[in-house]
N, C-alpha and C positions, 0 to 999 in steps of 0.2 A: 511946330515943334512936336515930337513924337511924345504922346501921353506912357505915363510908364505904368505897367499892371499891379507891381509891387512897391513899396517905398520899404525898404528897410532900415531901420533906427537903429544903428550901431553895426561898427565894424571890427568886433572882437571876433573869436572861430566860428560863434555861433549864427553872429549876423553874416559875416562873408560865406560861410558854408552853405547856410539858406538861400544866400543870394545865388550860386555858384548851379545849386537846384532846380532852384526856378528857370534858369537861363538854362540850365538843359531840357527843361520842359518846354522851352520857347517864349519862357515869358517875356515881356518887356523889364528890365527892372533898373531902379534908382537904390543907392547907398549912400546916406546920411552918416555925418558921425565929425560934428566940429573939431575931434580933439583927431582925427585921421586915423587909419588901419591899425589896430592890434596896440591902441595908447594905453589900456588898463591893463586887467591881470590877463588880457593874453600877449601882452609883448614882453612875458620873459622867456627864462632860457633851460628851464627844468626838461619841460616834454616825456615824463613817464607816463608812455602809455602803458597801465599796468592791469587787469582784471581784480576783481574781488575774490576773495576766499574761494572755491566750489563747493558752498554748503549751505543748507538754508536756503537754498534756491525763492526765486521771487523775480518777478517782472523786470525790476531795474535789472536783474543780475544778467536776466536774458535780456535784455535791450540793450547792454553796455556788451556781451559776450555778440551779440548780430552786428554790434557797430563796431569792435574792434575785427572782425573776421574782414569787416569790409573794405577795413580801412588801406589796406594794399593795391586794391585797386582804385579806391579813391583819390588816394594822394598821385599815384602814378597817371591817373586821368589829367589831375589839377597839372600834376609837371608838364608833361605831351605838350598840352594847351596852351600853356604861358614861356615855359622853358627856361623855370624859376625852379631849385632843391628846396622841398620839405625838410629835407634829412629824415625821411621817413625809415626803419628798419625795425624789421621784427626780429632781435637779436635774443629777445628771452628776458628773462631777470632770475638773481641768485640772492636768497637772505640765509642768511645764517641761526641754526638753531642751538639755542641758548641753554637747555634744561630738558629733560626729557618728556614734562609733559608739552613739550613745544612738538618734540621729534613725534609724539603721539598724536596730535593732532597732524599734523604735514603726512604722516600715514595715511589718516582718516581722511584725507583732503584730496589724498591721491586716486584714491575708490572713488571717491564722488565727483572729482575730477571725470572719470571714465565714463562717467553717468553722464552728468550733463553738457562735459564740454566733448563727450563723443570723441571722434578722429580727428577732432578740428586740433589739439595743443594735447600737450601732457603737462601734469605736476607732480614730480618726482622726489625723493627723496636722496642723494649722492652725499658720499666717502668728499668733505672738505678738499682731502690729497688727490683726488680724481682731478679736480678742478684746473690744479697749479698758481700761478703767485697772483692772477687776476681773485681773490677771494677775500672777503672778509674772514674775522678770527669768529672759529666755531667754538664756543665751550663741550661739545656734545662733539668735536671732529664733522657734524653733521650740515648740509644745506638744502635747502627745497632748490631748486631750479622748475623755474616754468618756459614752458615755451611760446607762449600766448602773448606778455608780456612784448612791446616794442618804444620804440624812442622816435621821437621827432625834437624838431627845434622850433618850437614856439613863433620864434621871430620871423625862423624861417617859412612858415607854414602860412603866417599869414600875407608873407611877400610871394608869395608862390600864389595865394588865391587872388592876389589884388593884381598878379601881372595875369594871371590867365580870363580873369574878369574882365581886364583892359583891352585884353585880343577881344570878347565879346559885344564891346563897346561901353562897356560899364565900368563906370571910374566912382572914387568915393569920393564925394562932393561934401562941403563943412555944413551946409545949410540948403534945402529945398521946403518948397512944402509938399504936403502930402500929395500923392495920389497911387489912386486905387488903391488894392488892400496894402493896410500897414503894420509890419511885424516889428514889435520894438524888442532889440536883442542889445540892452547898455547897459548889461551887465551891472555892479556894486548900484549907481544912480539909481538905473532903471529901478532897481527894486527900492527902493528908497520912495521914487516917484508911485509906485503901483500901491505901498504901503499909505501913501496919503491919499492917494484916489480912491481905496477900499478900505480906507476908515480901520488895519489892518495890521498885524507883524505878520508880515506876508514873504519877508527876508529881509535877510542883510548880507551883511559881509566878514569875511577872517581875513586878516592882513596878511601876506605871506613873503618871507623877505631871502632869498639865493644869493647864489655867488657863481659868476662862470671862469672856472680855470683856465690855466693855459697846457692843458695833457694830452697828447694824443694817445689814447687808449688803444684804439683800432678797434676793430667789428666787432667785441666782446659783449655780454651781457649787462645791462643796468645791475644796481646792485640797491637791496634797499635793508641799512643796518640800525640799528639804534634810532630807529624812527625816521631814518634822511634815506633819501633817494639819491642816487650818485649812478649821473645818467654820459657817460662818453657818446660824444656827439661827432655828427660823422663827418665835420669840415676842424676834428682833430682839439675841442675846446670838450671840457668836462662842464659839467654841472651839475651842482650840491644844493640840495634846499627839502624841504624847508621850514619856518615856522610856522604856527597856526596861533594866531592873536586875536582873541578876541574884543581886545581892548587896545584901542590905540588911538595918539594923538596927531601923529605925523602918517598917512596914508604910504606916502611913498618915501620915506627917509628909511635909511638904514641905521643897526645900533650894534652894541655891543652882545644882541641874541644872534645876530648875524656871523660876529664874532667866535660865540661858541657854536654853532651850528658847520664851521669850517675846522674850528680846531674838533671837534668828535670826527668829522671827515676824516681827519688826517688819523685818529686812532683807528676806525674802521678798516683804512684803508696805508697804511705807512707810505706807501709810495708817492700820496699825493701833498707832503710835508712839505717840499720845495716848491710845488708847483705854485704860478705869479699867479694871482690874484687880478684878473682881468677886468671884470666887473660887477658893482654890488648892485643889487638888485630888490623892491620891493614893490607890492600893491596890495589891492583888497579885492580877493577872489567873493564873487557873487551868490552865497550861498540860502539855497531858498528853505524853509520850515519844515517840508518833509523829505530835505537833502537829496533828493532825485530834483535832476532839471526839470524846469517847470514850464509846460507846450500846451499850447491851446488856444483857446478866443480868450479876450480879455471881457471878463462878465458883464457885460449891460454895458456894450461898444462894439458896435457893428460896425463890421468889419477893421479890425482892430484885434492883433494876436501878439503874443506872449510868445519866448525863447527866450529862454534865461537860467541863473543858478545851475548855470556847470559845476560851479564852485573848484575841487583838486580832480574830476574829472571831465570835464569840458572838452580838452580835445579829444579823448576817447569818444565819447558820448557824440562829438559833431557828425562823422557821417551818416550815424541811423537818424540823429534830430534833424539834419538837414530834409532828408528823405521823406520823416512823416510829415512834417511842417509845411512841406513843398505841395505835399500830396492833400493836406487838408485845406491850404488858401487857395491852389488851384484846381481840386478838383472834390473838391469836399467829401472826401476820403477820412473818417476819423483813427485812425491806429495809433492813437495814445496809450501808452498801458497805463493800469494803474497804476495812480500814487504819484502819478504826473502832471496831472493838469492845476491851472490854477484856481480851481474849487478846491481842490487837497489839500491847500494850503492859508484855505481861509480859517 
């Protein structure tokens, strides 16, 4: 029986991504994950892949800004290979400004935009009426559009890396034991597990609860209003979400916040009023203490490393984590930036 190089512990984005890395680096590798591909908070159906502000610049800002630029060829690598849809598209996103010092800052965003996000996207300021009837309601007539912004389907992303792993020979299996190096990526658990091992609040988790429509929007921009993301998806289903709970009894059950997080939907957006109600969706996104994912060795465990705390940006953040992850268990490459590793969050 072929010894594997890698054993990876979890097959949410972040453990399949890694794996997907290593296998192009030639490694051998094994995927673990009793509960199977994408069962937590990466098997729903939001997919905003959206950047931060362009202000304040900082490590994370540029590791999340290298990992969404890449992500086009990433995902279209994963599809070739397996001949499974991400639903990946870089369509943009549009929020609407509410007051004018909103429109004052989205100004001042737009200059620093040019700064650090260079020729790679723009973030704009646009006339509401330029738009036409895809737009949320401006009090100011006003919107940012970015162009950086893009959308996947969660569910779909990670059926696309479990079939392109499968052409590799790598399938995820409920239970092995280890061998060679082990990257544990189980997300909510995981960090729960790391917290008792390092004697530690080292993370936890926000409960996040959506809903996917039944709209075909077509190729238009995500749109993100009143706090919800409202992401048209490109096999013609919308998705709305979401909450952020810190407190919760039932991990995966849906409530009446769920409720109102569809009817604001529908004032956002009026068109989306009739639209059926497809399915309700909850879990508990992986959020680590100094809210950048957390990459590295796990402290006083050789060989033994950490991927984890995507938390609401995990799929953006997958293919540069993939990348340094891959490069530090096989080839002992450290390119963490700061504010990443899990010392940061001791």
């Amino acid at each position: 029986m072929t010894m594997a190089d890698i054993t990876v512990r979890g097959a949410g984005i972040f453990g399949l991504s890694i794996a997907w890395a290593c296998v192009q680096r030639g490694a051998r590798v094994q995927v673990v994950d009793p509960h199977g591909a994408g069962a937590g908070s990466s098997g729903g159906f939001v997919g905003a892949l959206a950047p931060h502000v362009p202000e304040n610049w900082n490590p994370k800002k540029q590791f999340q800004l290298e990992s969404l630029l890449m992500a086009s060829g990433f995902w279209t690598e994963i599809e070739a290979a397996g001949g499974v849809s991400a639903g990946y598209g870089r369509t943009g996103r549009l929020q609407p400004l509410q007051d004018a010092r909103a429109v004052e800052l989205a100004r001042q965003r737009a200059q620093t935009a040019r700064e650090f996000w260079q020729d790679h996207a723009e973030w704009r300021v646009l006339a509401a009426q330029d738009i036409g009837d895809w737009c949320p309601p401006s009090a100011t007539g006003l919107v940012v559009q970015d162009t950086l912004s893009a959308r996947m389907h969660p569910r779909g992303a990670c059926a696309a890396l479990v079939s392109a792993l499968a052409v590799q020979g790598v399938s995820v299996v409920p239970e092995a034991p280890d061998q060679g190096q082990v990257i544990h990526s189980k997300g909510y658990a995981g960090l729960l597990e790391l917290n008792a091992a390092l004697a530690g609040n080292i993370g936890g988790g926000v409960k996040g609860q959506s809903a996917l429509l039944r709209f075909n929007a077509g190729d238009v921009p995500q749109l993100y209003a009143d706090g919800l993301h409202i992401i048209p998806h490109a096999d013609g289903t919308l998705a709305i979400g979401s909450t952020s709970e810190r407190l919760f009894d039932h991990p995966t059950s849906t409530d009446s916040q769920l409720d109102d997080v569809i009817a604001r939907a529908a004032q956002a957006l009026p068109a989306l009023r009739e639209a059926e109600v497809i399915t309700r969706w909850a879990s508990v996104r992986p959020r680590a203490k100094s809210r950048a994912p957390m990459l590295g060795a796990w402290p006083d465990r050789p060989g033994h490393f950490i991927a984890n705390g995507g938390f609401k940006i995990g799929f953006g953040m997958a293919p540069k984590a993939a990348q340094v992850m891959a490069a530090l268990v096989l080839e002992g490459k450290d390119q963490i930036p700061e504010g990443f590793r899990v010392e940061d969050n001791l």
